[in-house]
DOLUM-456481 format. One record per residue: residue in one letter; x negated, y, z of N, C-alpha, C in turn. Coordinates in steps of 0.2 Angstrom, whole numbers, plus 5000, padded with zeros to 4 digits. Example, Ala and Ser with C-alpha at 12.3 -4.5 7.8 and 13.67 -1.06 7.14 Angstrom:
residues 2
a493449725039493849785039493449845039 s493649895035493249955036493650005039 
This chain:
residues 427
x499349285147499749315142500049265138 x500649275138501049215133500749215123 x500649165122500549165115501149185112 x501749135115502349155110502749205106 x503049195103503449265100504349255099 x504649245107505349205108505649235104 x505849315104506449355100506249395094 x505449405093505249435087505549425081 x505749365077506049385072506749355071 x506949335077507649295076508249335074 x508249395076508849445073508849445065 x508349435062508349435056508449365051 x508349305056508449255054509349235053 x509649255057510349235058510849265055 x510449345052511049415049511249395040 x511049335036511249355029511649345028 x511949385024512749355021512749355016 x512949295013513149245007513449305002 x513649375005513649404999513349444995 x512649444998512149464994511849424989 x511849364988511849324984512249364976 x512849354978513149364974513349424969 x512949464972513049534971512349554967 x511849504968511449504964510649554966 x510349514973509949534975509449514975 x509149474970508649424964508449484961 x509049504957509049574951508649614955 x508949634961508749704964507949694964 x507849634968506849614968506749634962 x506849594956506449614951506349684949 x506849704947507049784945506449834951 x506449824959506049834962505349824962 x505249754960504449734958504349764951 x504649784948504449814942504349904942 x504749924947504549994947503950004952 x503849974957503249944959502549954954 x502549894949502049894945502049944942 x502549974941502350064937502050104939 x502050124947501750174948500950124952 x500750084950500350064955499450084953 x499650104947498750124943498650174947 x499050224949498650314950498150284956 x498250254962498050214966497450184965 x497550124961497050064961496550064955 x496950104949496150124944495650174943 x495950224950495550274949494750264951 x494450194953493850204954493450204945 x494050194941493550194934493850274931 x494250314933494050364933493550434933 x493250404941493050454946492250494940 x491950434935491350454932491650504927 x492250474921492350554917492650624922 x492850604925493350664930492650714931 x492350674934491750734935491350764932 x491450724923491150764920491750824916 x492250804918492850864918493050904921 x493050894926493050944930492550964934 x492050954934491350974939491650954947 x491050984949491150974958490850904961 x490850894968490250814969490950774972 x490550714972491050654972491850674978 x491150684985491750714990492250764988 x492250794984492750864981493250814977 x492950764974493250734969494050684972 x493450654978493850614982494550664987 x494450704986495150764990495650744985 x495650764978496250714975496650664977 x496250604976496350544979496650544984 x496450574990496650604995497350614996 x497250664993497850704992498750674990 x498350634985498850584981499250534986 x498650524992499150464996499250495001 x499050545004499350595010500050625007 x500150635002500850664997501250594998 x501150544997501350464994501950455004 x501250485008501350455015501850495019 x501250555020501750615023502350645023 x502350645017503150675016503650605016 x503550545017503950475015504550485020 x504450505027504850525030505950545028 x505350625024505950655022506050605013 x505750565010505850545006506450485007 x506150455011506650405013507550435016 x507450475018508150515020508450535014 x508050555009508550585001508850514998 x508350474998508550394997509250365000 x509250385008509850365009510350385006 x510350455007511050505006511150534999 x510650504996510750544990510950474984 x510650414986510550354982509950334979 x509650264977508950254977509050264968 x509550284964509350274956508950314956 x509450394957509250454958508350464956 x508350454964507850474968507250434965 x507350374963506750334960506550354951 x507150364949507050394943506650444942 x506650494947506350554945505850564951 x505450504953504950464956504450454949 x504750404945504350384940504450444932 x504950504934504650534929504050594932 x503850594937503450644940502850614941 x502750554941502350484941501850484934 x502350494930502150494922501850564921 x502150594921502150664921501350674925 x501150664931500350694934499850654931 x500050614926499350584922499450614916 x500150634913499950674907499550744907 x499950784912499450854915498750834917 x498750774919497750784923497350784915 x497550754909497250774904496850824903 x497450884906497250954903496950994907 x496750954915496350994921495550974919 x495451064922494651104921494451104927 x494851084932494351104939494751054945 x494251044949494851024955495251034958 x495251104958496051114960496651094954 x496551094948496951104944497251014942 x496550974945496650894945497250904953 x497050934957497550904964498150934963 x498150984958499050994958499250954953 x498950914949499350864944499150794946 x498750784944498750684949498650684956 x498350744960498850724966499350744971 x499650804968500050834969500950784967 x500950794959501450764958501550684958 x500650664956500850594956500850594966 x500750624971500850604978501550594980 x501950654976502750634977503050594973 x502750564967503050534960502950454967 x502550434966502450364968502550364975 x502750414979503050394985503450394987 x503950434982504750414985504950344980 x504450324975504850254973504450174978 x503650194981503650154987504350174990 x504350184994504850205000505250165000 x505550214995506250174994506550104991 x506050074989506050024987506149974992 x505349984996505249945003505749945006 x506350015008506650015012507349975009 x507449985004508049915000507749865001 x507449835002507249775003507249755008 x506949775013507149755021507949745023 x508449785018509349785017509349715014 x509149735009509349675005509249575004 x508649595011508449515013508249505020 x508849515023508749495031508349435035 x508649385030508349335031507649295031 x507449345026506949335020506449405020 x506549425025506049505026505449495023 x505049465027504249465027504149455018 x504549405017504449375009504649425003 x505049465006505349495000505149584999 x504849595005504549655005503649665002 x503449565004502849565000502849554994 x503449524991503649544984503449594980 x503949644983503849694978503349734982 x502949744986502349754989501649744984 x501649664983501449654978501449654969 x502149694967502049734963501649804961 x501549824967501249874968500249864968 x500249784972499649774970499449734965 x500049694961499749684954499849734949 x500149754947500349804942499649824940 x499149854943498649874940498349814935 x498149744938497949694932498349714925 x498749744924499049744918498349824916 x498249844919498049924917497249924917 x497049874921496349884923495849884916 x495749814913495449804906495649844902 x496249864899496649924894496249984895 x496450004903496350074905495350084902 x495050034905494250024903493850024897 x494250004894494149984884494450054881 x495050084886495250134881494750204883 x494550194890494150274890493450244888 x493050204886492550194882492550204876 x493250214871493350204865493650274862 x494150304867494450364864494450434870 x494150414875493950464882494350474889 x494350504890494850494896495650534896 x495550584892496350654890496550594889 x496350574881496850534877497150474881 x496750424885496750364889497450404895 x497250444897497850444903498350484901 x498350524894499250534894499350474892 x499250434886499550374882500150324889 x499350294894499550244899500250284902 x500050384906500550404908501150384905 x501350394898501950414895502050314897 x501750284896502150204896502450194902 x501950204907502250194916502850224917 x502750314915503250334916503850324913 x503750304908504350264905504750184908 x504250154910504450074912504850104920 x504450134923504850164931505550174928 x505350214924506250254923506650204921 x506450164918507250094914507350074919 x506850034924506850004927507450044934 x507350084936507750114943508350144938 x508650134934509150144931509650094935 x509350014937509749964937509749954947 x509249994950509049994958509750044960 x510249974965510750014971510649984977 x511050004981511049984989511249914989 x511149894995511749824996512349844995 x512949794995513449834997513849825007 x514049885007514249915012514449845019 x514749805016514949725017514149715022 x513749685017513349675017513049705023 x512749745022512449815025512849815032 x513349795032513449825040513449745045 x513249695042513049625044512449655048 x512049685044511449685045511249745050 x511649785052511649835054511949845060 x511949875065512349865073511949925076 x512549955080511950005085511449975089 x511349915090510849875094510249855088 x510449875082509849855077509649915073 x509949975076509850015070509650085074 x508850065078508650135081508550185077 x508850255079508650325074507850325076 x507650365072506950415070506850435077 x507350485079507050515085507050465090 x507450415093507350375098506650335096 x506350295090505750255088505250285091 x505250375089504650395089504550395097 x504750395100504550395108504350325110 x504150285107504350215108503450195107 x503050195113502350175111502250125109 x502550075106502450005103502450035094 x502850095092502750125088502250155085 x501950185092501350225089500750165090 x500750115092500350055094500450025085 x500850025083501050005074500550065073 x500650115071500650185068499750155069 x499550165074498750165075498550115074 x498650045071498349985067498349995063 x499050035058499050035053498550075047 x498350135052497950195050497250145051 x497050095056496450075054496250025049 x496849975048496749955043496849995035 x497250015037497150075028496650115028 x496250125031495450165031495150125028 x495150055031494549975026494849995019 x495349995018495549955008495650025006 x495850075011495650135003494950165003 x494550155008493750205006493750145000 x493950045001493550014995493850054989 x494550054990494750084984494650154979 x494550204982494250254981493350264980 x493050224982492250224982492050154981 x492350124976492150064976491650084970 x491850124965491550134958490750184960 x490750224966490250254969489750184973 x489950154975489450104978489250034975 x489650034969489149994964489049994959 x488950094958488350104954487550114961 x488050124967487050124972486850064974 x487350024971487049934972486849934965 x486749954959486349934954486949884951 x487649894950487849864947488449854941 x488249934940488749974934488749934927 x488049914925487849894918487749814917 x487949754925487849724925488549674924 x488349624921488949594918489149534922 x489549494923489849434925490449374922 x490149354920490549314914490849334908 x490049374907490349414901490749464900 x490849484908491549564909490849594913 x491049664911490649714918490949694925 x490349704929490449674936491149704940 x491149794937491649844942492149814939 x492349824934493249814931493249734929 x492849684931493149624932493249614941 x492849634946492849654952493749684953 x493949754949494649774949495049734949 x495149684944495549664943495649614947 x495049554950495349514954495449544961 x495349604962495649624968496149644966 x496649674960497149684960497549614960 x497249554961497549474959497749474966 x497249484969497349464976497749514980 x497549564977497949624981498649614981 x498749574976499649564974499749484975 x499249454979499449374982499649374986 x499249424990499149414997499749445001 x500249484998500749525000501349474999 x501649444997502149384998501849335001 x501249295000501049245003500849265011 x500649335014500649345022501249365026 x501749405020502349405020502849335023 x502749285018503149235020502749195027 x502049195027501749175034502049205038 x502249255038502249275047503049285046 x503449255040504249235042504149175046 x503649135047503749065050503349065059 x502649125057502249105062502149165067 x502649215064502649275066502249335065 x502349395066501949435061501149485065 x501349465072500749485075500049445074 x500249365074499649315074499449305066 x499949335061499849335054499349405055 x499349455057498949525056498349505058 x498249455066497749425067497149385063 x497649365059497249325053496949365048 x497449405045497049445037496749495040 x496849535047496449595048495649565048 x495749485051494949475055494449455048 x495049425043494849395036494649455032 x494749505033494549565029493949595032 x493849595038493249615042492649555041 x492849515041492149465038492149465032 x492249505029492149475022491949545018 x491949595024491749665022490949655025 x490849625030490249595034489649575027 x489949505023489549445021489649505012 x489849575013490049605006489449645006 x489449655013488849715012488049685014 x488049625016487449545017487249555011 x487549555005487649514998487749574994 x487749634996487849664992487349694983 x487049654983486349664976486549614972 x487049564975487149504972488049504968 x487949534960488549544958489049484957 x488849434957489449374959489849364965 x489449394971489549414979490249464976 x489849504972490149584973490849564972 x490949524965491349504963492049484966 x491749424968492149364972492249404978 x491849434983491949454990492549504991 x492349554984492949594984493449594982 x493949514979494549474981494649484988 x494149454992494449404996494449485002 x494249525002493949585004495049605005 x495349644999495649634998496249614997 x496249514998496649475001496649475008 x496449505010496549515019496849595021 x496849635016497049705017497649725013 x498049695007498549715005498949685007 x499149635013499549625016500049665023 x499549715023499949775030500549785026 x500549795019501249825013501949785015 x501549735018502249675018502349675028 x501649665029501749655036501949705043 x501749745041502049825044502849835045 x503149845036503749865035504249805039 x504149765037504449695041504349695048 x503849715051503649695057504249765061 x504049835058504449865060505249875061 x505349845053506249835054506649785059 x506049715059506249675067506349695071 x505949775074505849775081506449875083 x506449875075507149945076507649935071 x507749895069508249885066508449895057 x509049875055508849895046509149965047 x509649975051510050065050509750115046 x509050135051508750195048508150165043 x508250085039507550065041507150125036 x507450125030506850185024506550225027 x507050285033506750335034506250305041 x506350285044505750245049505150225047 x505150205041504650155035504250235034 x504650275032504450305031503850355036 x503950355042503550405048502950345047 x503150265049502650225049502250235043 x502350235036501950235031501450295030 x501450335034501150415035500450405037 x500450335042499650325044499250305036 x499550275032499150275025499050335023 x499250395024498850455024498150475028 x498250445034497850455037497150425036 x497350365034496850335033496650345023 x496950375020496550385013496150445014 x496150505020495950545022494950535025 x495050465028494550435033494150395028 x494650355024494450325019493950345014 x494350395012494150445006493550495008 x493750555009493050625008492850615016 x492950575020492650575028492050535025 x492350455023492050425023491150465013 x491550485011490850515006490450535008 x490950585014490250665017489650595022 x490250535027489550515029488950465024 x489150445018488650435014488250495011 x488450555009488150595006487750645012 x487850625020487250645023486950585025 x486950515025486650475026486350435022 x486550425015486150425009486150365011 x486650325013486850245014487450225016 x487550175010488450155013488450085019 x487750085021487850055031488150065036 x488050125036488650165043489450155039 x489450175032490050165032490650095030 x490250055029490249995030490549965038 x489949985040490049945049490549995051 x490850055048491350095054492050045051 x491950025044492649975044492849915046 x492249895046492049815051492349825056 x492149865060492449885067493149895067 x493449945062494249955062494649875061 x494249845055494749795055494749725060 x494049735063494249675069494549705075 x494349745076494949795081495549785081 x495749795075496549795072496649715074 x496349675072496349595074496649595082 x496149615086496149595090496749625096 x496949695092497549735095498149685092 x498149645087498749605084499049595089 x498349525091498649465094498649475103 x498249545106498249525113498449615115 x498549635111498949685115499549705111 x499749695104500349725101500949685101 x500749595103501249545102501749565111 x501249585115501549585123501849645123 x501649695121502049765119502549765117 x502749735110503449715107503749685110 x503549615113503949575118504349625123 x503949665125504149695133504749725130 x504649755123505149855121505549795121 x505749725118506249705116506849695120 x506449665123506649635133507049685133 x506649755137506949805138507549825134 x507449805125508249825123508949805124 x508649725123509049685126509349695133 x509049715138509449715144509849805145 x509649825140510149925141510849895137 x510949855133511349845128511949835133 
């Protein structure tokens, strides 16, 4: 089987036009990576609130984890038809009242008594507050840097996984000090306010632009993709690796308190919320920097990399797991191998169907990240809470993510080549 990857991203290399520059598509990333960081806490700090939640709302962790759940099966599932309002409707719009509904599910989880009354506000509104401003975002960006795909989608990708370092130590200090209501309206009303300035200044390319970059031969609809098994080949790697980084992300606060590591310190910070936040360092390095790798080496043998890097490092996490320096460190680099799909997927997908539909396509692909917060999340509880060990659930993510490795480089690269082949010669 050929190594190579002759046509993979060359239609993207040759399409930019010198009038996006000008038009100010620098602006558009920043304004992007900023709305990015707004919504990115409901996500990535809920493992420091999983302890007061339960003493607020009652019910066992699994029950707790249906929220969480909920929040990014809402984020994914509907991305679809989110991405379509995006188009037609425009990205200020739609991203504004993204981050006011964003704001808005952390004010109301304040005043929730029960779990149902937590899923209708942090993960009912926050599911569709932060996914139609994902979406949408990702899908401007793939427009707005043809050239520069892989790079500029990690970008603001990694907005989304750094924005939490702003929230982690605040958010931690504040619910030790003043409880949990108080701690998550205060943050809610900031995010949702920083989202909303920010997407005030988020447009399209212009049309000029846009149609450089766009051709019937570059622009598969929805309904033709979906029939397209190199599709559901995307779709199915992407649901295994988002099952490794969201069980971390959601049960990370549960597994180390059963590693003995809640009250244990590490350069003088608690091990968990210093843990968070280099994971949110990496979780937002890794998204530009595998990003621009795989503009150079290609995006299959790039997945090859951080899948198989994420899988060993889940390995040598749970070897080391009593050793809070391990816990620490590992769960960087843990991390650094798993918030790269954000950059690598979306990219990888608009190469192979083009920018036209690309938001609403982004959007059925982004759906497997429900999948996997599903498997992640309360699947992954109920097997610890009948197994009364997080070993099983450990080695079921070892397995997904070298799998995914292994589907990168020697089944997904010769699949894409083939559909391409094939587009090329109907044309």
């Amino acid at each position: 089987m050929s190594l190579s990857i002759p046509v993979m991203n060359e239609p993207s290399q040759s399409l930019a036009p010198p009038a996006t520059d000008q038009e100010g598509r620098w602006g558009q990333l920043v304004l992007g990576l900023i709305c990015m960081m707004a919504i990115s806490s409901p996500q990535y700090v809920w493992a420091l609130f999983t302890k007061p939640l339960l003493s607020q709302v009652g019910g066992t962790l699994a029950q707790l984890q249906v929220t969480f759940s909920l929040l990014i099966v809402l984020q994914t599932f509907l991305s679809p038809f989110q991405g379509l309002l995006v188009d037609r409707l425009g990205p200020r719009r739609l991203l504004s009242i993204g981050a006011i509904l964003t704001g808005a599910s952390w004010i109301l989880s304040a005043a929730a008594r029960s779990p149902i009354e937590l899923d209708l506000t942090y993960g009912l509104l926050g599911g569709l507050g932060t996914g139609v401003i994902y979406v949408g975002v990702v899908g401007l960006m793939v427009r707005w840097f043809p050239r520069r795909r892989g790079f500029a989608v990690g970008m603001v990708a990694a907005g989304y996984g750094f924005g939490a370092i702003l929230t982690t130590f605040p958010i931690a200090s504040s619910l030790a000090s003043v409880g949990f209501a108080h701690t998550i309206t205060v943050f809610g009303a900031i995010l949702g306010a920083i989202g909303l300035i920010a997407a005030q200044g988020i447009k399209p390319p212009p049309r000029a632009a846009d149609a450089e970059v766009s051709s019937p031969s570059t622009g598969i609809k929805p309904s033709v993709m979906l029939r397209q098994p190199v599709f559901w080949l995307m779709f199915a790697m992407m649901t295994m690796v988002s099952t490794s980084g969201l069980m971390v992300i959601s049960q990370m606060g549960a597994f180390a308190r059963d590693f003995g590591l809640m009250s244990v310190t590490v350069l003088g910070m608690g091990a968990l919320p210093l843990a968070l936040t280099v994971d949110r360092f990496t979780n937002g390095l890794t998204r530009p920097f595998f990003g621009w790798l795989s503009d150079h080496i290609g995006r299959e043998n790039t997945m090859a990399i951080a899948f198989g890097l994420e899988g060993l490092a889940m390995l040598a996490w749970l070897g080391l797991s009593g050793d809070p320096i391990a816990f620490v460190w590992l769960s960087g680099v843990v991390f650094f191998g798993w918030g790269e799909i954000f950059s690598l997927f979306p990219s990888l997908l608009t190469d192979t169907f083009g920018t036209r539909y690309a938001t609403t396509n982004y959007g059925f692909l982004y759906m497997s990240q429900g999948i996997g917060s599903i498997l992640g999340g309360p699947i992954a509880a109920l097997i610890h809470q009948s197994t009364g060990l997080w070993t099983p659930v450990f080695g079921l993510i070892i397995a997904l993510d070298l799998s995914a490795a292994w589907l990168a480089f020697f089944v997904l690269k010769g699949t894409r080549s083939r559909y391409l082949a094939r587009a090329a010669a109907n044309r």
